[in-house]
C-alpha positions in Angstrom: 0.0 0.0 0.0 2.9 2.3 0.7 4.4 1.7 -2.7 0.9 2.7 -4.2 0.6 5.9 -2.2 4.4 6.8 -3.4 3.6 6.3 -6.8 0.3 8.6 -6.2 2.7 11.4 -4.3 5.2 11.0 -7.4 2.8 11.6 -10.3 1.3 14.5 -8.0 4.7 16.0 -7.7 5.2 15.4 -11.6 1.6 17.5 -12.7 2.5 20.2 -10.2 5.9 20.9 -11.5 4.3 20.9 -15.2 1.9 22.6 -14.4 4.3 25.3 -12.9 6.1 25.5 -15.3 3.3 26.1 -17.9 2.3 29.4 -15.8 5.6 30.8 -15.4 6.0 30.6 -19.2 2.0 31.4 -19.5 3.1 34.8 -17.2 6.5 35.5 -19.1 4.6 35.4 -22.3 1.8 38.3 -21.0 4.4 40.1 -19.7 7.3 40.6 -21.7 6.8 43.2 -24.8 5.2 41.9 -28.0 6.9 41.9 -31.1 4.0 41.6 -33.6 4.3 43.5 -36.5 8.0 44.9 -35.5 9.4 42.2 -37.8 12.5 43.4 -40.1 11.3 43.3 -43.9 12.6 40.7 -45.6 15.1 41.9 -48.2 14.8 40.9 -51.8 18.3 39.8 -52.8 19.4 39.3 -56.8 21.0 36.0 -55.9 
């Protein structure tokens, strides 16, 4: 039964870091300065 309830506290250990790591990158994401529509313009080259 112990090894069962490891397992359990393992995957619940697992989803929480995931899922911590999916809101600090959700929260960088908001946060940091967009870039849309700032792109260079592509140069047309005669090569």
């Amino acid at each position: 039964m112990a090894t069962a309830l490891g397992l359990i506290g393992l995957l619940v250990v697992i989803v929480c870091v995931i899922a911590l790591a999916a809101a600090v990158t959700w929260l960088v994401v908001k946060i940091s300065p967009t870039t849309v529509g700032k792109k260079p313009a592509a140069k047309s080259g005669d090569s």
